[in-house]
N, C-alpha and C positions, 0 to 999 in steps of 0.2 A: 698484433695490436701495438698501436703507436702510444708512448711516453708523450706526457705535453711537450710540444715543440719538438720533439723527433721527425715529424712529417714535415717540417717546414726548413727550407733554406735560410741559413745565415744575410740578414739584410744589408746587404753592405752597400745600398743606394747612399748617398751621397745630398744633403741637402745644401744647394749653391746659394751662398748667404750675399749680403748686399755689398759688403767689400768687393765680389767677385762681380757680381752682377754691372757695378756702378760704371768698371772699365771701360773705358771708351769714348767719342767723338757723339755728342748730343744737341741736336737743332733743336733750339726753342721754338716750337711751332705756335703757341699762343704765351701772352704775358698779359696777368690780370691784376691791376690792385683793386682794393678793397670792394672788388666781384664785375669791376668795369675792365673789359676788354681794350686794351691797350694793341693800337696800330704797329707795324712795323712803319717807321721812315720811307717814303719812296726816297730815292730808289731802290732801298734797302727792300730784299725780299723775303727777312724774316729777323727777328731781334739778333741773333748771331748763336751762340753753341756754346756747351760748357765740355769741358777735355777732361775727364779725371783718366790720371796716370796710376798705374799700377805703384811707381814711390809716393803716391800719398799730395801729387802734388796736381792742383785744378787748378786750369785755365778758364776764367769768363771773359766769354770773348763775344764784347756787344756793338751791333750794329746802329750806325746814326747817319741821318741826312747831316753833310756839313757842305754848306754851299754850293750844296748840288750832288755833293757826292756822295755814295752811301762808304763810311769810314769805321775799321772796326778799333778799339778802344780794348785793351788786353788787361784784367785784372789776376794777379798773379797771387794764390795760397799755399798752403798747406791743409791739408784734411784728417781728420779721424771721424771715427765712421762708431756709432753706438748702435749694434745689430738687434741691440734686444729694443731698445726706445724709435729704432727706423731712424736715426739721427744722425744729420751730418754734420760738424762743427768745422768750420772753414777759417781760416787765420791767412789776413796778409804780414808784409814784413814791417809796419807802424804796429800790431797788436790790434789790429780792429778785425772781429771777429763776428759771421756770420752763422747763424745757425738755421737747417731748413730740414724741415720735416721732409720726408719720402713716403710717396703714396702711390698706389699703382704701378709698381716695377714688373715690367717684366721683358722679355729682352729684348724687344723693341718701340715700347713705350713707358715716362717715368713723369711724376709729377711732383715739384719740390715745392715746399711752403716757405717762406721766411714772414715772419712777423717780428718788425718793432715798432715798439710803445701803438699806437692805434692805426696803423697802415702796416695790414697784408697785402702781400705779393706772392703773385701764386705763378709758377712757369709749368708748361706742359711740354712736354721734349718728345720729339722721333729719333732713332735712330739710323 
């Protein structure tokens, strides 16, 4: 007869938190403010993609019609990442700072909130 927890293997799974998860190249596949679905630009064929880098450093990288052309436009930050609130706090180099909720991660779908003052912006990304 087994001792509590004698019959059982030491759990040594591994839970992959959203620092780890976040890494990587993400298409915004829909962009919505406040619950209105927002077009991509022709010729643009999709709003563009966010880059988070393993040093902590995201690329928003947005697509626009400019005179025809579809043009990407490169917002450059810093990030930390609050794993227990699903929080991403984003800092470019003037100190304007972006904060977006995570929802639905998983490794190859992810959906981030920003809200200020009375206009939400919701992005749904593929991988």
């Amino acid at each position: 007869m087994f001792s509590c927890g004698e019959d059982r293997e030491d759990d040594t799974t591994q839970q992959v938190t959203l620092s780890q998860k976040i890494i990587g190249t993400w298409t915004i596949s829909k962009k919505e403010s406040n619950g209105a679905i927002i077009p991509a630009q022709n010729p643009c064929t999709n709003h563009g993609n966010f880059v988070f880098n393993s040093d902590k450093k995201l690329y928003e990288n947005y697509k626009s019609n400019v005179n025809g052309n579809c043009v990407t436009d490169t917002d450059s930050h810093t990030y930390t990442i609050d794993e227990n609130s699903q929080m991403i706090t984003a800092k470019n180099s003037y100190g304007d700072e972006m904060i977006y909720t995570v929802s639905n991660l998983t490794d190859k779908e992810m959906v981030l909130t920003n809200i200020e003052g009375s206009d939400i912006t919701k992005y749904s990304f593929t991988k």
